[in-house]
Each structure stands twice: as C-alpha cells, then as structure tokens.
C-alpha positions in Angstrom: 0.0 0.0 0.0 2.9 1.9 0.5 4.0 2.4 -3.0 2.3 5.6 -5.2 4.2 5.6 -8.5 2.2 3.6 -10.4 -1.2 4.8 -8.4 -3.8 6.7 -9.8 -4.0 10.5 -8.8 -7.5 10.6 -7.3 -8.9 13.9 -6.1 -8.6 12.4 -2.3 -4.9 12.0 -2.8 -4.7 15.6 -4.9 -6.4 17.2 -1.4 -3.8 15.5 0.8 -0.8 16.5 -1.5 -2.0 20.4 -1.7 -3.2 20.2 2.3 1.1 19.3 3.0 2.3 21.5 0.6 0.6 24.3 2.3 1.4 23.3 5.8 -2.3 22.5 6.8 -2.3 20.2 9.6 1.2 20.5 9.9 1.8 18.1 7.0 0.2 15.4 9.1 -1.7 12.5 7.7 -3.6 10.1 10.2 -6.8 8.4 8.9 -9.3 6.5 11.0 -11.8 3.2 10.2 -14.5 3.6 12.3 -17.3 0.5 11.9 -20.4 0.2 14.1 -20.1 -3.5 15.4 -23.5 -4.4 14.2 -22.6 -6.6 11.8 -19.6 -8.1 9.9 -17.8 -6.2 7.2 -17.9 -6.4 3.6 -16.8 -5.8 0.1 -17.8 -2.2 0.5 -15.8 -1.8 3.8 -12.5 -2.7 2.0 -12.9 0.1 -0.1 -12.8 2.5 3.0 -10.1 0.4 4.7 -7.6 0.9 1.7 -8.7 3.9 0.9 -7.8 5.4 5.0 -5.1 2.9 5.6 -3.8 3.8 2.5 -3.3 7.4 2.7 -2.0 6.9 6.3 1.0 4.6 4.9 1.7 6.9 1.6 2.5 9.8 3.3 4.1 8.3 6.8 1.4 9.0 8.6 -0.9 7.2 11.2 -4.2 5.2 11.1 -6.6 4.4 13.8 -9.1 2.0 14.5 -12.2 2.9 16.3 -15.6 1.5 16.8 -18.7 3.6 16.9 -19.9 1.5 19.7 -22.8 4.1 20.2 -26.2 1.8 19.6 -25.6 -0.9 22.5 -29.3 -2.8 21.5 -27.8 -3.9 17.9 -24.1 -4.3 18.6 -22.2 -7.3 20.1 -19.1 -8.6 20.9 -18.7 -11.1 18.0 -19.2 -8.3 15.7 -15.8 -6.2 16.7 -14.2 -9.6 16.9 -15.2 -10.5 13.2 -14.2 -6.9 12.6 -10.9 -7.1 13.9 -9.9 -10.1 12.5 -11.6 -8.9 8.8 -9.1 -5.7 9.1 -6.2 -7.4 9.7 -6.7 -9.7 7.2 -7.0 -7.1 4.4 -3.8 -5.7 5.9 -4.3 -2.9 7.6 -2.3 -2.2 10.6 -3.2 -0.2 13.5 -0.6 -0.9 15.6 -1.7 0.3 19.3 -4.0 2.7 18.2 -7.4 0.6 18.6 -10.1 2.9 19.9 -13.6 3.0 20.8 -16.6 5.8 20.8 -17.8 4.7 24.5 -14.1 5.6 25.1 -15.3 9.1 24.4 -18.9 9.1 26.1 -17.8 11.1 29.2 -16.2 13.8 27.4 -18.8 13.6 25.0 -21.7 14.1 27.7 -19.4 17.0 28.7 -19.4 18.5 25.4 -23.4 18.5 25.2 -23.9 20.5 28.8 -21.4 22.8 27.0 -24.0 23.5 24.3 -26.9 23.5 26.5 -24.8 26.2 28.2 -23.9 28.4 25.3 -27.7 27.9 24.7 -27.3 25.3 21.4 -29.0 22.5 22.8 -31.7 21.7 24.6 -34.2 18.9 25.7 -37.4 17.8 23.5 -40.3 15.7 24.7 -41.6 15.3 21.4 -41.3 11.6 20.8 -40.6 10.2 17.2 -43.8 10.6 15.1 -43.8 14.1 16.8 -40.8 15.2 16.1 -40.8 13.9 12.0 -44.4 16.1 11.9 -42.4 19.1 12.8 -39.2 18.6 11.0 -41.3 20.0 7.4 -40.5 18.7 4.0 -38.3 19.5 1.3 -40.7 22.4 0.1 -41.9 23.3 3.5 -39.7 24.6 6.4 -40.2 22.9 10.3 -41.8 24.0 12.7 -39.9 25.0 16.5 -40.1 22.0 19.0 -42.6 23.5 21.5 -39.8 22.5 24.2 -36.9 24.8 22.0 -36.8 27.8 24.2 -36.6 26.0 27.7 -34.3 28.3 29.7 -30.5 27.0 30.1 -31.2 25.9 33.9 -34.1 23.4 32.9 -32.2 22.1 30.0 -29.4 20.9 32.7 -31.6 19.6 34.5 -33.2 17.6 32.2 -30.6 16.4 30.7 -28.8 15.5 33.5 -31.7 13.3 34.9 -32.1 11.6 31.6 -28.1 10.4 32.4 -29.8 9.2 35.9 -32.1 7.1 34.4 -35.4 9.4 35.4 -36.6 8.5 32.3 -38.2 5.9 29.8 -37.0 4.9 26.5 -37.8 7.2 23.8 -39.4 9.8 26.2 -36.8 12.5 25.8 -34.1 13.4 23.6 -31.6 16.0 24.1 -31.5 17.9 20.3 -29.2 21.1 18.4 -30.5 24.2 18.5 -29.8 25.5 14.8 -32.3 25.8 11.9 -36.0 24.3 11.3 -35.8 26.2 8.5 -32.7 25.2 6.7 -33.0 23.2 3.1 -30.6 21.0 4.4 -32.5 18.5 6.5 -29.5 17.6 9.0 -29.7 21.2 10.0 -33.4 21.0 12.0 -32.8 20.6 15.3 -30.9 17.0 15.0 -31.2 14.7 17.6 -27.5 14.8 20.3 -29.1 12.0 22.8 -31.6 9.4 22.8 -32.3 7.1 26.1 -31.6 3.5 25.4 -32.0 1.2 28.5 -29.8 -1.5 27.2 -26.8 -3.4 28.4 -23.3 -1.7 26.5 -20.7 -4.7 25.3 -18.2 -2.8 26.7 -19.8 -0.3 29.0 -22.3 -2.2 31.2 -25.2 -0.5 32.1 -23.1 2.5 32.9 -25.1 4.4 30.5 -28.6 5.1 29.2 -28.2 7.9 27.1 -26.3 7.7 24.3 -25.3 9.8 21.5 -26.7 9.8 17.9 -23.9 9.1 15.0 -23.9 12.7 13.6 -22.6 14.1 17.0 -20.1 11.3 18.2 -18.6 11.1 14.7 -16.7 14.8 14.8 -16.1 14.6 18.6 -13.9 11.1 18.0 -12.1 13.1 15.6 -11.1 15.2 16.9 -10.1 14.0 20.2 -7.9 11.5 18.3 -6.5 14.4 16.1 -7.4 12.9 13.0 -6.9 15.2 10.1 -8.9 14.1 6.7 -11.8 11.7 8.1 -12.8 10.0 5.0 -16.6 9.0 4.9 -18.7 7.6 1.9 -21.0 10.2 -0.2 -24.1 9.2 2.4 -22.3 11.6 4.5 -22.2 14.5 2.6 -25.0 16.2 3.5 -24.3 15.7 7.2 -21.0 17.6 6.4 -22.3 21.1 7.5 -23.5 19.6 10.7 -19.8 18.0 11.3 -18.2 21.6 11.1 -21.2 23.1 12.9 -20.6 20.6 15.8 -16.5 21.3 16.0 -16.8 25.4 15.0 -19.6 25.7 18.4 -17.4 23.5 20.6 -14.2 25.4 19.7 -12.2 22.4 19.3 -9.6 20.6 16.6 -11.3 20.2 13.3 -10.5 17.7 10.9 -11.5 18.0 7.3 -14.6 15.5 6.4 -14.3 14.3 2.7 -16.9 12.5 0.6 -15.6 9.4 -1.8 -18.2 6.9 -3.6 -19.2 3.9 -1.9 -18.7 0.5 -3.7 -21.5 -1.2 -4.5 -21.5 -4.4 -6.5 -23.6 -6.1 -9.0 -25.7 -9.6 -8.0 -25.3 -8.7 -4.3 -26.9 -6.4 -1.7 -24.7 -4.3 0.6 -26.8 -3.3 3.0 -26.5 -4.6 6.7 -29.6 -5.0 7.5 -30.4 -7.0 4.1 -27.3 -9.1 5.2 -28.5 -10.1 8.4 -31.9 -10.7 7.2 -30.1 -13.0 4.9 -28.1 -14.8 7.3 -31.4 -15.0 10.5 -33.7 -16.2 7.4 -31.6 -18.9 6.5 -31.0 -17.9 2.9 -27.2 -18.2 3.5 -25.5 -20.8 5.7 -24.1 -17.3 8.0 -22.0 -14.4 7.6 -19.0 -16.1 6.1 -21.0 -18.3 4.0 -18.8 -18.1 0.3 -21.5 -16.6 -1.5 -22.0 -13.5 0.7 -20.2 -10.1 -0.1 -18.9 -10.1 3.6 -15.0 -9.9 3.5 -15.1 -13.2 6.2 -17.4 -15.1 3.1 -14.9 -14.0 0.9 -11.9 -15.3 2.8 -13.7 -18.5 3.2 -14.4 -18.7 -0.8 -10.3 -18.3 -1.4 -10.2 -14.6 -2.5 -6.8 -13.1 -1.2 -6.2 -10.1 0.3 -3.6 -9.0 -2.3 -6.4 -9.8 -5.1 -9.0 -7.6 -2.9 -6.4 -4.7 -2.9 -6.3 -4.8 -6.6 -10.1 -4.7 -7.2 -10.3 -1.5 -4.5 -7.1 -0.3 -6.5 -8.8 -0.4 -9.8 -12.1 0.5 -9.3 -10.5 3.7 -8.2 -12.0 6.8 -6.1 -14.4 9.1 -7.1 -17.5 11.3 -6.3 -19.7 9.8 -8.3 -21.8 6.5 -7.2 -21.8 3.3 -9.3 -22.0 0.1 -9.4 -19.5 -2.3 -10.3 -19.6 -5.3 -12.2 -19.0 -8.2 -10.0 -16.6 -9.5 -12.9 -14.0 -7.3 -12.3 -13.8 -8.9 -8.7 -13.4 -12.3 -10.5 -11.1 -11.2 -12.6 -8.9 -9.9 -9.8 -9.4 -12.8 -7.8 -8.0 -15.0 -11.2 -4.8 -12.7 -11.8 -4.2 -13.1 -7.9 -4.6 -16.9 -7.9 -3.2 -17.5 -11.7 0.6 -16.3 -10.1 0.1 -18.2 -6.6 -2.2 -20.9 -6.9 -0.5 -24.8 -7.4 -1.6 -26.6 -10.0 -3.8 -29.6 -9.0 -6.1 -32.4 -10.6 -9.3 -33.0 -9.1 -12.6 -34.7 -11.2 -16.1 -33.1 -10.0 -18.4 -36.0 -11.8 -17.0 -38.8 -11.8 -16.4 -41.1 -14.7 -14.4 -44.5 -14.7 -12.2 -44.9 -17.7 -10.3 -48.6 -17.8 -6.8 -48.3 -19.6 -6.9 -52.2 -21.1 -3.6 -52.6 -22.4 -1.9 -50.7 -19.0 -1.1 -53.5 -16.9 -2.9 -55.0 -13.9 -1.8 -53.9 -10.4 1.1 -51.6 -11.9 1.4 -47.6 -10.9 3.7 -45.5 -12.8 4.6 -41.6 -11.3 4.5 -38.6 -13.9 5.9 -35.8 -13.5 3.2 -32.6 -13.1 4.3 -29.1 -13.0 3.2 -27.3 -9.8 2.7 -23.8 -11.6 3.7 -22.5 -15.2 3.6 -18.7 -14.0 6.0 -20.3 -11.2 9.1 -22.2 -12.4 10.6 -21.9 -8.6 7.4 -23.8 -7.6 9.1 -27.1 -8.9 6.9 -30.3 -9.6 5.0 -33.0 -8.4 4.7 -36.5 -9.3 1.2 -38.1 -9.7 0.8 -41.6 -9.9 -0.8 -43.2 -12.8 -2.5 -46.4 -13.1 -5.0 -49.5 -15.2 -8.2 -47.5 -13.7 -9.0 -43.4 -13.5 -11.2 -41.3 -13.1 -12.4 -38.6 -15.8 -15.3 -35.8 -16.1 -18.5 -36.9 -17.2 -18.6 -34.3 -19.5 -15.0 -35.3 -21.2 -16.7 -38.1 -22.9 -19.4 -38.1 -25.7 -20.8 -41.0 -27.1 -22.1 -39.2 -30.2 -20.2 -36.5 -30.3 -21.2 -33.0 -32.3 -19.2 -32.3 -35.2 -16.7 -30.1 -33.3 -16.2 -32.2 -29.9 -12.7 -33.3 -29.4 -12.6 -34.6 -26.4 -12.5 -38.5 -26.0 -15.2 -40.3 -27.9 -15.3 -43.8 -29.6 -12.2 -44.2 -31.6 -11.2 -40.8 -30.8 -7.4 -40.2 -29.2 -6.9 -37.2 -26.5 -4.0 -36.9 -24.7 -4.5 -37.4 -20.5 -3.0 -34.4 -18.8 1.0 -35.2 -18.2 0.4 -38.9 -19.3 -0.2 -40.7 -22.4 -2.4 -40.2 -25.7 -5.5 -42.8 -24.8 -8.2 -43.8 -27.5 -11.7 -44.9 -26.6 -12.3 -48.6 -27.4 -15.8 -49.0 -25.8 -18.2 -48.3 -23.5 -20.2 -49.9 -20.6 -23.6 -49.4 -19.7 -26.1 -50.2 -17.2 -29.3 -51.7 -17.5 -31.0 -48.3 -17.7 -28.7 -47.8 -20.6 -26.4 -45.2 -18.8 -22.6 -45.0 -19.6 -20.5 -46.6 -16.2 -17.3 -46.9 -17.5 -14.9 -46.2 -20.8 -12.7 -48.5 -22.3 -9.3 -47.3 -23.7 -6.0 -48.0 -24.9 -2.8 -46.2 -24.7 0.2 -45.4 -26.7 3.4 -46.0 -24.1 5.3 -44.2 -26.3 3.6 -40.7 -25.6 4.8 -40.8 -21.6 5.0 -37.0 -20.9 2.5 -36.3 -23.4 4.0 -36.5 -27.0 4.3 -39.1 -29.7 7.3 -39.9 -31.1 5.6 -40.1 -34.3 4.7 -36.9 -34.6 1.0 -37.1 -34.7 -1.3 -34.7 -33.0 -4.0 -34.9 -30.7 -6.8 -31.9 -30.8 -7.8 -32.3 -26.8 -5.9 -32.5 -23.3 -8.1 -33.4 -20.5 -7.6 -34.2 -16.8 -7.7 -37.7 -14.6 -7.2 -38.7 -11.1 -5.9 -42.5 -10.9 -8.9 -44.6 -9.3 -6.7 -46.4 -6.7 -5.4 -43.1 -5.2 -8.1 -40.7 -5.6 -8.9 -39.0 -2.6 -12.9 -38.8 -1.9 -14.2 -35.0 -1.1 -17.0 -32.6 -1.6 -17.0 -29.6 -3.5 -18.8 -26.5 -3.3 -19.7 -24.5 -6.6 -20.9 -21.2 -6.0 -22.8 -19.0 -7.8 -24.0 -15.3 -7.8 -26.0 -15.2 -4.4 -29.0 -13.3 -6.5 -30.2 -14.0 -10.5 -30.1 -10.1 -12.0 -27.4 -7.3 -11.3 -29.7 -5.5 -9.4 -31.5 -7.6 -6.7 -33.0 -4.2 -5.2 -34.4 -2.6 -8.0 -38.3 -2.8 -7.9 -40.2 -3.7 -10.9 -41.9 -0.8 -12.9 -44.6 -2.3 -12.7 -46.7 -0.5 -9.7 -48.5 -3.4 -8.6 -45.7 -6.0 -8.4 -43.4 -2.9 -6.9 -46.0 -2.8 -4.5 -45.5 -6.1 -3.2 -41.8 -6.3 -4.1 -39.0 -7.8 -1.9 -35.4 -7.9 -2.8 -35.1 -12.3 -1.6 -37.4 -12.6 -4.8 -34.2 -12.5 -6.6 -32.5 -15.2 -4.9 -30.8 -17.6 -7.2 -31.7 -21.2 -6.2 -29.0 -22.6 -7.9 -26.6 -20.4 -6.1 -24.9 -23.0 -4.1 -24.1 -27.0 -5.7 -22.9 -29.5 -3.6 -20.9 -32.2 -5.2 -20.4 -35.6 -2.8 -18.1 -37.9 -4.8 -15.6 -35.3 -6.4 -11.9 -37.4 -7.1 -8.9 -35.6 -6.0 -5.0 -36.2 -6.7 -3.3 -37.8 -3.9 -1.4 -34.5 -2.7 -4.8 -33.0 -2.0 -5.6 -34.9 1.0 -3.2 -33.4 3.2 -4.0 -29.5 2.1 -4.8 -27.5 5.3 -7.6 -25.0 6.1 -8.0 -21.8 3.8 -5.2 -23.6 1.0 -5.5 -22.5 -2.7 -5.0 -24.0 -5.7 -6.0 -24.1 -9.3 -8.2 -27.4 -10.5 -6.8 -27.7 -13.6 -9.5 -26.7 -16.5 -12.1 -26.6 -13.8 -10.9 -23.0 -12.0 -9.5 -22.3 -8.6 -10.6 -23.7 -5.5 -10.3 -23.5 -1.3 -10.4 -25.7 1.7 -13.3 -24.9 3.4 -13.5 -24.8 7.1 -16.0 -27.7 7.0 -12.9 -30.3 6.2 -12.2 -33.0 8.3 -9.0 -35.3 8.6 -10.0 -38.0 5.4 -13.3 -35.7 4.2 -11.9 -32.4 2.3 -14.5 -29.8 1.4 -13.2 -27.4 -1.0 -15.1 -24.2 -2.1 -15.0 -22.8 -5.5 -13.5 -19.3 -5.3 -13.5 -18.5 -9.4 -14.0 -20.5 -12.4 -10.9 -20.5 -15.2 -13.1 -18.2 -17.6 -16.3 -15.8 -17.3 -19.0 -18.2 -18.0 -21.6 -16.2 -16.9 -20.7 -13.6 -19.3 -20.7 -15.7 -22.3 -24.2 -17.3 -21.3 -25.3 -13.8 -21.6 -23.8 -12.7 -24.4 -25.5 -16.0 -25.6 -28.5 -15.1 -23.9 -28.3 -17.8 -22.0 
C-alpha cells in the first residue's frame, strides 16, 4: 500500500498532497476506520479500509481504529471480533492505536452540557412521530419544538436526569439548536441523545443515554487528532453539521471528505439485508462463500492482495456506481493465476479402464506445480489401469466439433499418455458406467514420437489413489445485477422484496468429487487451481480424510458468455 508511482491520482490523494504542501495540519496525515459492530464487514468496507489505511502509509502518517460503539441494542461482541480479525486480514495495521466511541462518552456528555450552556442545545419531549411532523418537507420549512426555548437551567436539569435514568425509552431526547428552516434536513434541530436502557458490550449499564452518530462522529475526531476523516458520499450532506458541531465547541477540526461507496452487481450491501439473509436462513451465516462479507470472501479463497487490486482499480471518485461483479473475479483469477499450485481434481466422476496398461502396476508422472511459477518445482502423480475422468470429457455421439475422447477418438491425459476410446459400458437403464481405452506407451510425458497430433488435453485422477471429497460450486447469491431494484410495474413494486431475486441454484454441492493424492493433506484456507475446472479453497467444513473445497473462481467468465448468448 505503500508504494504511489504507479497509483492513480485521485482527487482524495490531490487534497492530501495540496493540504502538505501548504502546511495545513502541519503536514500530518492520520486516517481512521471507524465501523459500528452491528454486523460483519464487507466488500464495500474494504474500499474504506484501503482507501484510509492507504493514505496513512503513503505519506508516513498514522491510522486508527475505532468502533462507533454508540447503539448498545444492535451491537455485540462477536461483531468487533469479526471486525478485527476482517481488518487485519485485508492488511491494515493499526498498531496500538485501537479505539472505541464509548471511550469518548464522558467527554462527550461534557461537550453537550457545554452547548446546553452556550444555549445550542436543549431537551425535547416530542417523541418520534412528533418530532418527523415538525421537522417540514423538502418544500416546506419545520416548525420550532414547543420545548426549544426551555431556559439554560431546565435544560441541565433535564438532561442531567435523563443520564440518571429518570426516564423511559424514547421519552426524551436531548436535540441542536440551529435551523427548522434550513434546506438542508441535518440542520433541523438534530437529535444529540436518545435514552436507550440497554446493556453496552463494553460499557455495562453504565449508561442510558447515548449519542446519535452525527454528534459522536466529529467529537472522535477530533479527540484523536485525526486530520482528513474519509466518509462515503451518504455523509455529505451531514457535512455542514460535522463543522457546525466542532466550529460551536471550539475544538480541533479535521477536514470530512466525501468518496463513492462500492457497490457491486448480483449482491446487496446493505446490513440489515445481510442479516436478514443470514437470520432467514437464505445463506448458511456471515461467512457463507456466497455473501459479499469480507469473512465469506476469505472463506471462498479470495486473497487479500487480489481484494487490494479490485479496491485499487475501481479507483475513487464522487460519483456512485455500481461495479460489475466480474471485475472482482477477474482480480481474484490474476491473484490466484501467479500463486495458486496446479492440481487435478474430477467433480463427476467417470471410470475410464486403460486395457492394455497392466494390472496392479502404478507409474509416477511428473506434473508441474505452476507454469507462471518455475521456482514452484513439480510433483509426481501416480498413474494407473483404472482413472477417473469428467463426465462431460466423454461423448458417445459426439457434435461435429467435440474433441474430447469419444469412440475411436485419441486425447492426450494431462501429463500422461495419448488414450483412444475402445468402448463403453452401460447399465441396465442404458447409462454410460465406464470407458474403455487403450494407450500409446510411447507418448509418456504427453507427445508421440511419431509426430501425430492430438486436438484435446483433458484431466484424470488415478482410481486407486483418488482421494474422496465434496466440492462447493458457488454461484451469484442473486439471478439479476440489481437484486434491489423494484419492478416498474406499480403493482408488483408494491409487493416487491429484494429475496425474490435469490438464485436457487446459487450453491451445488458435489459428494463424490476425485482428487490427486497430494490434495488430501492441504490444510484449512489452502489454494489451488483445478486444472481446466478454475481455482478452488479448503473450506472450514474439512475434516482429517473428508476435504471440502469451495470454489473461489472458475478458469473463464462463464456467466458472461451465457449472456452474451442469452443464456
């Protein structure tokens, strides 16, 4: 992350680069992260953590991490666990700089008797329904909280008694005093405090006030010195409130700046959609492979370095879009192409008897580990009378263009020999259980002395060795790019929910997938390519003697060429 010369100039690094050069901030960079732990992290928070990390390491500055632990009823524990580990893992590094809002609430509470004080904040009984009548519309200015000129003694008084617990949930709130008639909605009157009776995760029951997003978000910043707080566009129009905040208080200001957020096609991003998800049982949990969360896509074999690249190319800007999913996948295969060993592994099964190889005997072939790789060396594979080949490697009556094995057709078997198909046998339903061959000794390593050519290469796992495992093809979690968009229709809009666009065939489990031999000892979170099938990951599922592996990417966008099929 480190290294800018080949980096795109994007206006967030242009504002950094004039802000040194003219001394603001004292040529200081430090850049925060600051989740809510009320749910795990995805694609989209990658983006953010690049993006801050990022700047923080480019220009020797520092980076914090901090929670916005300030809604205790929908955080827990396991979330800033999930969220810890998800950070590190993308590679950000925080060092001992890991921070949390309730670090902040007492000098936070502090700060809001200073507004009360200065006569900029004060306490409203209107409860929620209340409180959205008076707030006006986007042609029509509010209207003043009947509670908005209580005097500065009452306000205190109030306020401190809704700290003491006086009070019921949603009873009271303590709110800004700035403009019900502003065109910016963020300016009327926000809410500063709401009473929440519920158990903190880190601060007990300490508390039953606690502050709203908008007001804790400057105040962090500033305490921790932070110069350029990064935020997504959401955020933009709560801008003017962030300066309003810091410019009353008198304190350190920062400089909020708006970048795009990252959504991505066939998925939803939004947390709440995620966790309906995951509590509906649409997905096997938050790291289920086919979820956008960046624990999912750890599971499913992405890498961190391949995740860096996407965030890298999909650049920053001020503009929202959405990003085909397929430029993901095509990070994920550049990252794996250069790493990944080279493996052979048979999904469906199909038994193909060499009859001239002879009984009993196993020969070892060389295999090459990784072509993009020389250092990565070779392997040897053993070879015997029986293997296993796909299903769909063999047609009995072939198209005019299929040249993969078929009766008295020759293919060559992946680092082997040229084999030609003899026969077949059949059960009594008539279905094909085994193909007959013979092979060409001569062609050991794949070549015949002769000269003569073969049109196909295909892949095998010897019978006798093959290790038995599941596999786990995934595919997009929803059937059109835009899983949220409603219909035009007004009556199906009107009934309209996003799960309608599930894809059923999102997830396929395969049970009697055939492995090489020097798969049955890979370990936990282990890539490698499959050859011609695409690259795959033990899953946390496996058990000594049971491997499950997870497809992370196929070898080639299929799904774009069924499209441009119209498939």
């Amino acid at each position: 992350m480190a290294e800018t010369e080949s980096k795109p100039v994007h206006f967030i690094r242009q504002i950094i680069a004039e802000d040194n050069q003219s001394g603001k901030f004292n040529g200081r960079v430090h850049t925060r992260f600051p989740p809510e732990p009320n749910g795990y992290l995805h694609i989209g928070h990658a983006k953010s953590i690049h993006l801050n990390y990022g700047m923080a390491v480019e220009h020797g500055g520092q980076f914090n991490m901090r929670f916005d632990d300030t809604n205790p009823s929908k955080e827990e524990q396991e979330y800033v666990d999930s969220i810890l580990k998800d950070v590190k893992w993308v590679g950000a590094d925080w060092g001992d700089r890991l921070f949390f809002a309730s670090d902040y609430f007492e000098q936070m509470y502090a700060y809001a008797e200073q507004l009360i004080q200065k006569g900029k904040a004060y306490v409203c009984d209107l409860n929620a329904e209340q409180m959205r009548e008076y707030r006006g519309t986007l042609t029509e200015p509010g209207r003043n909280s009947p509670f908005r000129d209580r005097s500065v003694e009452e306000n205190l008084d109030l306020f401190r008694r809704m700290r003491a617990g006086e009070f019921p949930d949603g009873s009271r709130t303590l709110r800004a005093k700035i403009d019900m008639a502003s065109p910016n909605f963020n300016l009327r009157d926000p809410v500063l405090y709401r009473i929440i009776h519920a158990h903190h995760h880190r601060q007990g029951d300490k508390w039953c006030i606690y502050p709203m997003y908008d007001w804790a978000h400057g105040i962090e910043d500033s305490i921790e010195r932070i110069t350029h707080s990064l935020c997504t566009l959401e955020f933009e129009n709560h801008r003017p409130l962030y300066d309003w905040f810091l410019d009353e208080l008198g304190v350190y200001h920062p400089q909020q700046i708006e970048f795009s957020r990252l959504n991505l096609t066939y998925t939803v991003m939004s947390k709440r959609k995620l966790l309906e998800l995951v509590q509906g049982g649409s997905v096997r949990g938050w790291d289920d492979p086919r979820m956008p969360t960046l624990s999912g896509l750890r599971r499913r074999g992405c890498t961190p370095e391949a995740l860096r690249a996407f965030c890298e190319d999909v650049g920053v800007t001020k503009f929202d879009a959405t990003i085909d999913v397929g430029r993901l996948e095509n990070a994920m295969r550049d990252d794996l192409n250069r790493r990944a060993p080279r493996r052979m592994a048979v999904l469906r099964p199909l038994k193909l008897i060499i009859e001239n190889f002879p009984e009993g005997q196993v020969e070892l072939l060389d295999a090459v580990n990784n072509p993009e790789d020389p250092a990565a060396g070779s392997r040897q594979v053993p070879f015997s009378r029986e293997l296993y080949i796909e299903q769909e490697d063999f047609m009995e009556n072939p198209p005019k263009k299929f040249f993969r094995l078929a009766p008295g057709q020759e293919v060559r078997l992946r680092f082997a020999f040229f084999v030609k198909c003899t026969s077949v046998e059949k059960d009594a339903a008539g279905n094909i259980t085994a193909v007959r061959c013979t092979y060409d000794p001569a062609t050991r390593g794949g070549d015949a002395p002769d000269g003569r050519k073969v049109k196909a290469t295909i892949h095998w796992v010897s019978a006798q060795h093959a290790v038995n495992a599941e596999v786990r093809l995934f595919d997009r979690l929803f059937n059109v790019a835009e899983p949220d968009r409603a219909p035009k229709d007004p009556k199906a809009a009107a009934s309209f929910n996003y799960k309608q666009n599930l894809n059923p065939n999102s997830l396929e489990l395969l049970t009697t997938a055939k492995l090489e031999p020097a798969l049955g000892s890979a370990s936990e979170g282990e890539r490698f390519q499959f050859e011609r099938l695409g690259y795959f990951c033990v899953d946390s599922d496996s058990k000594p003697g049971a491997p499950v592996f997870n497809r992370t990417v196929t070898l080639k966008d299929t799904w774009a060429k069924e499209q441009a099929k119209g498939g």
